[in-house]
C-alpha positions as CSV (number, residue, x, y, z in Angstrom):
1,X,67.3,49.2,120.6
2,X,66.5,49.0,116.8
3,X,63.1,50.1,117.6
4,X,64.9,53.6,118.7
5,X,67.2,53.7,116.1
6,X,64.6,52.8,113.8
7,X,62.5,56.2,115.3
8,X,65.2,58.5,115.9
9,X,66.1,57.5,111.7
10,X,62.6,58.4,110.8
11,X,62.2,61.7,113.0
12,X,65.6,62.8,111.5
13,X,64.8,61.9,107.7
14,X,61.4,63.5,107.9
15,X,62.0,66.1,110.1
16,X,59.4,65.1,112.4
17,X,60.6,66.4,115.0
18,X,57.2,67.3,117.0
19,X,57.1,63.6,117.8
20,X,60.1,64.0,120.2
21,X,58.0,65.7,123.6
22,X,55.4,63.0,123.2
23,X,57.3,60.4,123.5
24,X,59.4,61.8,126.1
25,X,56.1,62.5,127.8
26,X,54.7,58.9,127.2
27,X,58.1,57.2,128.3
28,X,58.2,59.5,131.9
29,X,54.5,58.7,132.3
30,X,55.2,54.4,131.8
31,X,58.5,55.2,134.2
32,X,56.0,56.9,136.9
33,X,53.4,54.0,136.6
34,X,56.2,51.1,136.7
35,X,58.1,52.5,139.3
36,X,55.2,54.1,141.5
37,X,53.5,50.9,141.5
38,X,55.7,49.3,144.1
39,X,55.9,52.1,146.5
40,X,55.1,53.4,149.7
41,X,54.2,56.5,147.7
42,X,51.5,54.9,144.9
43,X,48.3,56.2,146.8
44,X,50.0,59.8,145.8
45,X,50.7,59.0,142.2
46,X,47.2,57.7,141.6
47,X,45.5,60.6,142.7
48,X,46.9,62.6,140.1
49,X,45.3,60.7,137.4
């Protein structure tokens, strides 16, 4: 959690805040891969990349 805190202190202090949809984007793409993985429902998630 200090990693986030530690981000969220820089995008604030720097006003960085175009960095905030990218890693949204990244962290829902990792959730899709981790979670899809395991599935009955992987063949469909792997055809989209």
């Amino acid at each position: 959690m200090d990693f986030l805190k530690d981000l969220w202190n820089y995008m604030t202090s720097r006003n960085k805040w175009w960095l905030a949809p990218m890693i949204f984007i990244l962290l829902l793409l990792g959730l899709i891969i981790v979670f899809g993985g395991g599935s009955a429902i992987a063949p469909f998630i792997y055809t989209l990349f």
